[in-house]
C-alpha positions as CSV (number, residue, x, y, z in Angstrom):
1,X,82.4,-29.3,-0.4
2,X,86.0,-28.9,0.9
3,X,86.7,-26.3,-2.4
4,X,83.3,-24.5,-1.4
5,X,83.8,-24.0,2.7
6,X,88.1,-23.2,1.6
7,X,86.9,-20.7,-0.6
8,X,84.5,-18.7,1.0
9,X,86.8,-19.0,4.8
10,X,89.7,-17.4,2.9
11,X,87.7,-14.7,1.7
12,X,85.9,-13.8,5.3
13,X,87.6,-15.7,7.2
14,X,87.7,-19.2,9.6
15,X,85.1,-17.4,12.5
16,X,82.2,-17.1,9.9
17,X,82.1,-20.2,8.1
18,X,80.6,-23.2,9.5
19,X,79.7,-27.0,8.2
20,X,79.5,-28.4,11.2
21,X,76.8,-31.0,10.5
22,X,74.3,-29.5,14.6
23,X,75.2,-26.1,12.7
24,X,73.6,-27.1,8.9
25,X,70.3,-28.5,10.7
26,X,69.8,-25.6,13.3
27,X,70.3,-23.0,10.2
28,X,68.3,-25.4,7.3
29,X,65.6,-24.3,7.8
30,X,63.0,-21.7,9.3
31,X,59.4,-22.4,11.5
32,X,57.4,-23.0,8.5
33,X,56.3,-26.6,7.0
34,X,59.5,-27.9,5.3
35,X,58.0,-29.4,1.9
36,X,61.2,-30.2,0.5
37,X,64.1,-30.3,3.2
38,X,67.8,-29.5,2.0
39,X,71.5,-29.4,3.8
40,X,72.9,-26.3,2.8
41,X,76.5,-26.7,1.8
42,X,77.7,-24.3,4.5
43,X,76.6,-21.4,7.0
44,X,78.3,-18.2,6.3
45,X,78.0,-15.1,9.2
46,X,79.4,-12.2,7.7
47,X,80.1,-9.2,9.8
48,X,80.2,-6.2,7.1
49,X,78.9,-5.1,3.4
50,X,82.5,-6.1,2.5
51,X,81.7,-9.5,3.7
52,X,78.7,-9.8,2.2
53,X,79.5,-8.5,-1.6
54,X,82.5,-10.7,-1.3
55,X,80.1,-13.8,-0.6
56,X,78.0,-13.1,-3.3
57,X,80.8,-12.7,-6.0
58,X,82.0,-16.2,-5.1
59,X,79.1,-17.7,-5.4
60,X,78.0,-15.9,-8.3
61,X,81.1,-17.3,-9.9
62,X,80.5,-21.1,-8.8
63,X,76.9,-20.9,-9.4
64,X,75.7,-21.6,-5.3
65,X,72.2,-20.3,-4.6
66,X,72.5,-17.5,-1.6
67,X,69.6,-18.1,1.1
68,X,69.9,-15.0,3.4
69,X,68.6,-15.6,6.6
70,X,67.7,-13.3,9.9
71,X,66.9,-14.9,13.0
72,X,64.5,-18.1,11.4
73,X,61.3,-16.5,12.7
74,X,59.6,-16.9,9.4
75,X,56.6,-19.2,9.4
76,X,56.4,-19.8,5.3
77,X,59.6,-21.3,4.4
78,X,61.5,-18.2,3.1
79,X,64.9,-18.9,4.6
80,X,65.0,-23.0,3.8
81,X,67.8,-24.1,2.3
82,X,67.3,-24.8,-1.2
83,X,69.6,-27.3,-3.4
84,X,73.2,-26.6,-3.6
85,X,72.8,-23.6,-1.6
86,X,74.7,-21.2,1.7
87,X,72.7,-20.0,4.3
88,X,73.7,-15.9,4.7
89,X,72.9,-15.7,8.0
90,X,72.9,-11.7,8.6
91,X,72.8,-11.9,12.1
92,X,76.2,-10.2,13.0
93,X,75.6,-7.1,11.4
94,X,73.9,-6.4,14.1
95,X,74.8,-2.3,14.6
96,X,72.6,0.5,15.2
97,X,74.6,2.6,12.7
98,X,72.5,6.3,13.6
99,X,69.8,7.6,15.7
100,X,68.6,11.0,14.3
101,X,65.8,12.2,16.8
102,X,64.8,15.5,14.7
103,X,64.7,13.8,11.9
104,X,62.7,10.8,13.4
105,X,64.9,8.3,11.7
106,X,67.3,5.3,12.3
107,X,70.1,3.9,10.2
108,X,71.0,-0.2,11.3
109,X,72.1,-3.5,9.9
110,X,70.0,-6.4,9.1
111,X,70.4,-7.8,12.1
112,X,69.4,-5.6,14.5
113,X,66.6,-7.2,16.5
114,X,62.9,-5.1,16.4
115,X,63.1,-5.1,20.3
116,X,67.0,-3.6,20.3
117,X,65.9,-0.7,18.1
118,X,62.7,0.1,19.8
119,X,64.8,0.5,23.5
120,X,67.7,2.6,21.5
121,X,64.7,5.1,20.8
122,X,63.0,5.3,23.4
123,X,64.7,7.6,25.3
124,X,64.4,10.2,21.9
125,X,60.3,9.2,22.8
126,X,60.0,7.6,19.8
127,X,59.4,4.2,18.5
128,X,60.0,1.4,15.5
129,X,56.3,0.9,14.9
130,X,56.3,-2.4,13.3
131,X,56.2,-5.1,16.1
132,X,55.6,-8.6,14.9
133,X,54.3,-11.0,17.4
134,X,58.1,-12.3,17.4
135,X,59.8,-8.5,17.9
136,X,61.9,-9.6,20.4
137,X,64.0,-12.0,18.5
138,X,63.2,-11.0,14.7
139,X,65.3,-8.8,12.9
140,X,64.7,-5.9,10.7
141,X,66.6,-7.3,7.8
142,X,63.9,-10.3,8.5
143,X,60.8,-7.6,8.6
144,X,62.0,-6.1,5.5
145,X,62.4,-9.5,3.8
146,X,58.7,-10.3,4.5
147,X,57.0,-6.9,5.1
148,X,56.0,-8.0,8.6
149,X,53.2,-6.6,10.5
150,X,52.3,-6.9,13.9
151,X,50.1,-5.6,16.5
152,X,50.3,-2.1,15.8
153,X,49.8,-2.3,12.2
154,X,46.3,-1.3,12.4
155,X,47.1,2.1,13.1
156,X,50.8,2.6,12.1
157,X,51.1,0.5,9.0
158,X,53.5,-2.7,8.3
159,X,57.2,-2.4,7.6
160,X,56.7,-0.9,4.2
161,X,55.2,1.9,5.5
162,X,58.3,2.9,8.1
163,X,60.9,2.1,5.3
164,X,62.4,5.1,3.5
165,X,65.7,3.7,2.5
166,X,67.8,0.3,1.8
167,X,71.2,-0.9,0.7
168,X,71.8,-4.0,-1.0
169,X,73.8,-6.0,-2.6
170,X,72.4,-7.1,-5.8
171,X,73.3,-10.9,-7.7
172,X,76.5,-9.6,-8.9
173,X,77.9,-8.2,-5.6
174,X,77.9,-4.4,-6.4
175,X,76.1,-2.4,-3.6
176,X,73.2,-0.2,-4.5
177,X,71.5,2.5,-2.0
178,X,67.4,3.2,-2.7
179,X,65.1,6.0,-1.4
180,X,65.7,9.0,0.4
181,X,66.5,10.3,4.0
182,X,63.1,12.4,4.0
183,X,59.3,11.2,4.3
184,X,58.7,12.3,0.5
185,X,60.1,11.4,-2.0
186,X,58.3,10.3,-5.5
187,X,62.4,10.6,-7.9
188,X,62.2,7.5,-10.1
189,X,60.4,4.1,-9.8
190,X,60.0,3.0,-6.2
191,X,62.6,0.3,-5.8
192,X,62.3,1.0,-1.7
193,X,58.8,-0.2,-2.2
194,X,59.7,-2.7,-4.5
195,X,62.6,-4.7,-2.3
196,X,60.2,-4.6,0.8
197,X,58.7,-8.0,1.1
198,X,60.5,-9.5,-1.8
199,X,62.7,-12.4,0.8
200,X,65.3,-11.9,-0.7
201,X,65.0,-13.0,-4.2
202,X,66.3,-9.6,-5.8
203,X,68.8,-8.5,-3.4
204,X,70.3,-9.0,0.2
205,X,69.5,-5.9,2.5
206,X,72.6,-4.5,4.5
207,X,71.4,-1.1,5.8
208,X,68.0,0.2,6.5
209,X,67.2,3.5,7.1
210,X,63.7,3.8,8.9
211,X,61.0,6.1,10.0
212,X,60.7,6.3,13.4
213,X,57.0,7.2,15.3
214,X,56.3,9.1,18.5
215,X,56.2,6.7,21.3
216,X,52.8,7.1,23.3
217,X,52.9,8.9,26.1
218,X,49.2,6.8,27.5
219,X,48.0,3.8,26.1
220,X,44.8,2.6,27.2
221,X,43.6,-0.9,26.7
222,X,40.3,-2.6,26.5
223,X,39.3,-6.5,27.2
224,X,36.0,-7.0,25.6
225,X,34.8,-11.0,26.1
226,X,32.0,-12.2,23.9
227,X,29.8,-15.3,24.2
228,X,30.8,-16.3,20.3
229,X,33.6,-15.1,17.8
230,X,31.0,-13.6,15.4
231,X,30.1,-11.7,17.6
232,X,33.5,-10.4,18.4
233,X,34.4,-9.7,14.4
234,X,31.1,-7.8,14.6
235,X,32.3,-5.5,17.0
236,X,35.5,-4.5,15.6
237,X,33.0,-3.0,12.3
238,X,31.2,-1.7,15.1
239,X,34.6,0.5,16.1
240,X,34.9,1.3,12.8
241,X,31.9,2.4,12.3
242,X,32.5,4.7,15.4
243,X,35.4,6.3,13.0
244,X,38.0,5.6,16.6
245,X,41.5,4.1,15.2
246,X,42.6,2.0,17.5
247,X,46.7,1.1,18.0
248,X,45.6,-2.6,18.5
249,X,42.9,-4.8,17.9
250,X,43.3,-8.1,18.4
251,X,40.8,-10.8,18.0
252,X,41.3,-14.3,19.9
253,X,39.0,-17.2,19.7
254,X,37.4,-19.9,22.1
255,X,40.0,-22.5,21.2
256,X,42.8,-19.9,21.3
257,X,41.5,-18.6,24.8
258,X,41.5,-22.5,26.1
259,X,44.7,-23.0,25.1
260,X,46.4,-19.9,26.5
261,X,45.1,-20.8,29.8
262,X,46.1,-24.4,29.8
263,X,49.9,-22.7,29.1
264,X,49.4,-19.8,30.6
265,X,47.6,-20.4,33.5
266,X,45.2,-17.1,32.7
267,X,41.1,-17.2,33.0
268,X,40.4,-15.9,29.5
269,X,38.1,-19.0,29.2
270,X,35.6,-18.4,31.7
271,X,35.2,-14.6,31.1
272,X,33.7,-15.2,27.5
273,X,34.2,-17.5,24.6
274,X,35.4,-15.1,22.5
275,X,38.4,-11.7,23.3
276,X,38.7,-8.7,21.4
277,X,41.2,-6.6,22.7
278,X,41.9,-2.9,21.9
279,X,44.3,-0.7,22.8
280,X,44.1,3.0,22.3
281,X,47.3,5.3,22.3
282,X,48.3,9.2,22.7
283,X,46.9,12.2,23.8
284,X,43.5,11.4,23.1
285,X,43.4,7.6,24.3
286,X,41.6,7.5,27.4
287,X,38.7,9.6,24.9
288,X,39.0,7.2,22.9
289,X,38.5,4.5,25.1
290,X,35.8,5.8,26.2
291,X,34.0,5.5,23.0
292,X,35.5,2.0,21.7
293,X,34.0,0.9,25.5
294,X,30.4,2.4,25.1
295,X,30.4,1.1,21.2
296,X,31.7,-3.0,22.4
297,X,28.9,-2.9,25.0
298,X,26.1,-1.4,23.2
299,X,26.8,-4.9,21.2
300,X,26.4,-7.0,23.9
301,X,30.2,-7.2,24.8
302,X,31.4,-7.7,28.5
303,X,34.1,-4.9,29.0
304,X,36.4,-4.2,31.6
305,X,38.8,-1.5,32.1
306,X,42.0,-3.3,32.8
307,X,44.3,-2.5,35.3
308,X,48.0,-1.5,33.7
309,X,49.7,-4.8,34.9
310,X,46.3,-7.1,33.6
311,X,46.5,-4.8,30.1
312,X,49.9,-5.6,29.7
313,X,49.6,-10.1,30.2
314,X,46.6,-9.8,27.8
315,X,48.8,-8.0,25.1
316,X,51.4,-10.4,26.1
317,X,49.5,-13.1,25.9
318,X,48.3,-12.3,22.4
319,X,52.1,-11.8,21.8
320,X,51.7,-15.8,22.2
321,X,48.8,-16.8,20.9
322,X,49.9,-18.9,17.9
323,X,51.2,-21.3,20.8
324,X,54.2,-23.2,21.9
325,X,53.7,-25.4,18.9
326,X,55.7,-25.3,15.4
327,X,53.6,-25.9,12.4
328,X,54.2,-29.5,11.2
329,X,51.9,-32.3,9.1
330,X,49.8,-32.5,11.6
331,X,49.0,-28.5,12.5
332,X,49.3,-26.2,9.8
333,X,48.8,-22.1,10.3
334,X,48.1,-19.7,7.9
335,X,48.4,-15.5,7.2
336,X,44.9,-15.1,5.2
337,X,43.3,-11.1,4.7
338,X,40.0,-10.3,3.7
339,X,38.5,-7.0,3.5
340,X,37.5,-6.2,7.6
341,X,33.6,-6.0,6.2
342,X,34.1,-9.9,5.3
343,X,35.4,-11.1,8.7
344,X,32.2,-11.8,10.3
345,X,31.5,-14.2,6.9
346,X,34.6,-15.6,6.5
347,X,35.4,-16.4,10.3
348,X,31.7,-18.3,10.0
349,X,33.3,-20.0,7.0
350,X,36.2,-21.0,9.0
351,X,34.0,-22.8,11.6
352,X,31.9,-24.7,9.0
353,X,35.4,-26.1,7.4
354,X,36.3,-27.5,10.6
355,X,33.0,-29.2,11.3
356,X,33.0,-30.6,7.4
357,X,36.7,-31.9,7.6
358,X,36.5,-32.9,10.9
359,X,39.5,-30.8,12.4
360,X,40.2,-28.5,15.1
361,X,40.3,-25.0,14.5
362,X,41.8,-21.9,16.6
363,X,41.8,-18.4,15.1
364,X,43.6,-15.2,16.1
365,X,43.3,-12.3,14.1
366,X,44.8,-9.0,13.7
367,X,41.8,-7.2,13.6
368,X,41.7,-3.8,12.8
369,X,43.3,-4.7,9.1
370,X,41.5,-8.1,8.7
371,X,44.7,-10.3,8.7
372,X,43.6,-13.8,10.1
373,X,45.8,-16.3,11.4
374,X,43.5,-19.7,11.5
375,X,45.0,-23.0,12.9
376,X,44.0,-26.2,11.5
377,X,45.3,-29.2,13.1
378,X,44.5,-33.4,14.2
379,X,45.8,-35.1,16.9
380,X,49.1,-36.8,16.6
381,X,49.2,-40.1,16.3
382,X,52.0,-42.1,18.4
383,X,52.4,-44.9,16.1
384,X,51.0,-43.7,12.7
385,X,50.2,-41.2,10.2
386,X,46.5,-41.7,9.4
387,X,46.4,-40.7,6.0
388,X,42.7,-40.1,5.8
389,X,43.0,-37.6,8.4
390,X,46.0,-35.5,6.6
391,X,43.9,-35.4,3.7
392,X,41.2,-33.6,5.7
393,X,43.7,-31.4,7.0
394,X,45.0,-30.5,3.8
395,X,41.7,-30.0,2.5
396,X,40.4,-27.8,5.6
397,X,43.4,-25.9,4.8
398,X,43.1,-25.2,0.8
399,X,39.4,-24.8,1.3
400,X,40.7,-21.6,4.0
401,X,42.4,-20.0,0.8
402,X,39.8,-20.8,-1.5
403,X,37.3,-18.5,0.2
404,X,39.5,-16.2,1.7
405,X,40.0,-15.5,-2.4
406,X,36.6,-15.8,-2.5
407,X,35.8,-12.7,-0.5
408,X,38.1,-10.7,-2.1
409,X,41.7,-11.7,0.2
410,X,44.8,-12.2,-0.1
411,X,46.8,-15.4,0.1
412,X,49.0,-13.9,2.8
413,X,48.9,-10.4,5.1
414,X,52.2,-10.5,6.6
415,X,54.1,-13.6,6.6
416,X,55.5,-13.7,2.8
417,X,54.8,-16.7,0.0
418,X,58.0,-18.0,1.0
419,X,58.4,-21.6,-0.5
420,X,55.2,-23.1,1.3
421,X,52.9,-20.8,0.5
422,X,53.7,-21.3,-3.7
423,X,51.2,-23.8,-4.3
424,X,48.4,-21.1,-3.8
425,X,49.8,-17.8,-5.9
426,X,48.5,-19.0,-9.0
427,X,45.0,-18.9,-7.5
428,X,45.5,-15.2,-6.7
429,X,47.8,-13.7,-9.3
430,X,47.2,-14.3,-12.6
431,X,50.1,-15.9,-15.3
432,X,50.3,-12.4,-17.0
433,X,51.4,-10.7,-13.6
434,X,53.4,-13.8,-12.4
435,X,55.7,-13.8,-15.6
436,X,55.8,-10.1,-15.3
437,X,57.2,-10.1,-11.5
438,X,59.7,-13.6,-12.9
439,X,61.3,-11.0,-15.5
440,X,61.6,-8.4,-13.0
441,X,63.8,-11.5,-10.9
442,X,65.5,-12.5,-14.3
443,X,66.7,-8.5,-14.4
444,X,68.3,-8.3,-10.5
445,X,69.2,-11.8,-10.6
446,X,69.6,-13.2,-14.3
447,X,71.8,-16.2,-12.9
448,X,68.7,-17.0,-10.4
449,X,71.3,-17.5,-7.4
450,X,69.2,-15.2,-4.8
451,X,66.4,-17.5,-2.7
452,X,65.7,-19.4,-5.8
453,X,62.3,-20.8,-5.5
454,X,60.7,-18.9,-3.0
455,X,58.2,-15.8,-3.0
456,X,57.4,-15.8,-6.7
């Protein structure tokens, strides 16, 4: 331990090495389920590419796994320690490096927090489109680990989509530069494309150049409370349908509703039993609006036309829907999509889990792109663990995966396989693409020190 924490202080220095034993637990692990829980042998905050290639050379040469981490927000386990591992927590390089308005594009460091970039912009009127529920704390470097979402993603895409170029530092500590400064670009094999949402296991993202988006100059937004969530998936096919493309659509539940008022103090519950909320942007969004308002009551919606101040605490409060709560044995929350002509069937499968395992159940959903985010939990015993009822939790929860397959999903939309979600890729890729994506990690990483064990 001594040899490891010497070594890698005099090569970036005293200031950006800790083993402080508070400073190893706070940086173990992320807010996902910790299946397998590790010390890492120290936490490393490097401040520059220098830093960083110089990290990963000394590592490389005494075989320590590299765990890059952002600011923790990750729900599946993609920035736990591992065995004999460092934590690279990016969070210093935390510049805006360039702000090109005519070109509508950004240069910045891993660490720059979503939130940061998106009030650097705004003055240009423009915007960083991607905006997970946790912008204002998450990094890019963390959205381009994952390929986060967010709200907006209905309309503007996920993080892939606002990408155009990367730098990274591969296994060996050489730096690299993919993509292009333009929206085009189709030279070679998409590596861009391909180091998007891989957490880390092929290389460790120090720049990223991204596309920015017009920031709207009116946003409408819609409250439309139904008496069941059925009901509610129904009418966001019924939007569709209308051919409107919403910024936003968000879908809350009953139980997500109760629980936001208990925290919140709001009076979602007694306006309906089920929220979807849209929110319509640009020069056309009050026309839009319009329509999305006359579809969602033609099908039996309740709809108001909120007030600016009311629109924003319901997007807010969706901001916050997944609740104070981190995921643990006894509440476990997962990223499912299925194709948005499934969601009325599988959200009806969802609610006949609960009842057969007898657990709770509390679903949010980002609507317009069919990415669910169903709770599962039991209550927590004071005493004891009853083990019958973690069974039934565990089963409510597979059985979630099992049909989301079933339907024609995916295992996760937005939050990344990380190390939690492993136990269910086999389901959904088969061995011939599995060992296919484990040689591409054997070619960027042949000494498997980069995130070992997570994502693939």
């Amino acid at each position: 331990m001594g040899n490891v924490l010497d070594g890698l202080a005099g090569i970036v220095g005293d200031d950006k090495v800790t083993a402080k034993e508070e400073d190893l637990l706070r940086y173990a692990v992320d807010q996902a389920p910790v299946t397998d829980f590790q010390l890492p042998l120290a936490v490393v905050f490097p401040e520059s590419v220098a830093d960083v290639q110089a990290v990963v050379r000394s590592c490389a040469a005494a075989g320590i796994a590299i765990v890059p981490r952002g600011a923790g927000t990750g729900v599946s386990g993609g920035a736990h320690a591992t065995r004999n591992s460092i934590i690279l927590s990016l969070e210093r390089m935390d510049r805006i490096l360039a702000i090109n308005a005519d070109d509508e594009t950004a240069v910045v460091e891993p660490g720059v927090v979503n939130a940061v970039l998106n009030e650097a912009v705004a003055p240009y009127g423009l915007m960083y489109a991607p905006d997970p529920a946790s912008f204002r704390s998450s990094t890019i470097g963390g959205n381009v680990a994952t390929n986060a979402g967010g709200l907006r993603c209905a309309k503007y895409g996920v993080t892939r989509d606002s990408v155009l170029a990367l730098d990274v530092v591969l296994a060996d500590g050489s730096l690299i530069h993919t993509g292009h400064q333009t929206f085009k670009g189709v030279a070679g094999y998409d590596l861009t494309g391909l180091l998007v949402g891989s957490e880390g296991t092929l290389g460790i993202v120090v720049g990223v150049t991204v596309r920015l988006k017009y920031l709207p100059q009116e946003v409408h937004t819609i409250a439309a409370f139904y008496p069941d969530f059925r009901s509610a998936a129904a009418g966001v096919l019924a939007v569709g349908k209308a051919r409107v493309q919403p910024a936003i659509m968000e879908l809350l539940d009953g139980g997500t509703l109760a629980q936001l008022d208990d925290l919140y103090g709001s009076d979602l519950r007694a306006r309906g039993r089920s929220l979807l909320l849209v929110q319509t942007d640009g020069f056309g969004a009050a026309a839009e609006a319009d329509v999305v308002r006359r579809v969602l009551q033609a099908g039996g919606a309740t709809v108001t036309t909120e007030a600016s101040a009311e629109a924003e605490r319901l997007v807010e409060l969706r901001r916050h829907s997944r609740g104070a709560e981190v995921d643990d044995e006894y509440r476990v929350g997962e990223d499912v999509a299925v194709p948005r002509s499934r969601l009325v069937d599988y959200v009806a499968a969802l609610e006949s889990m609960a009842a057969q395992y007898q657990v709770q159940l509390k679903v949010v959903a980002h609507a317009g792109d069919g990415n669910l985010h169903p709770t599962f939990w039991i209550e927590r015993q004071a005493d004891a663990v009853d083990p019958d009822a973690m069974e039934r939790l565990q089963s409510a929860l597979d059985h979630s995966i099992t049909e989301a397959l079933a339907v024609g999903g995916t295992i996760t939309g937005e939050h990344g396989v990380g190390q939690y979600k492993l136990r269910w890729l086999g389901q959904e890729q088969p061995e011939a693409v599995r060992e296919l994506q484990r040689r591409i990690k054997d070619l960027f990483d042949p000494s498997g020190i980069l995130n070992p064990g997570k994502a693939i």
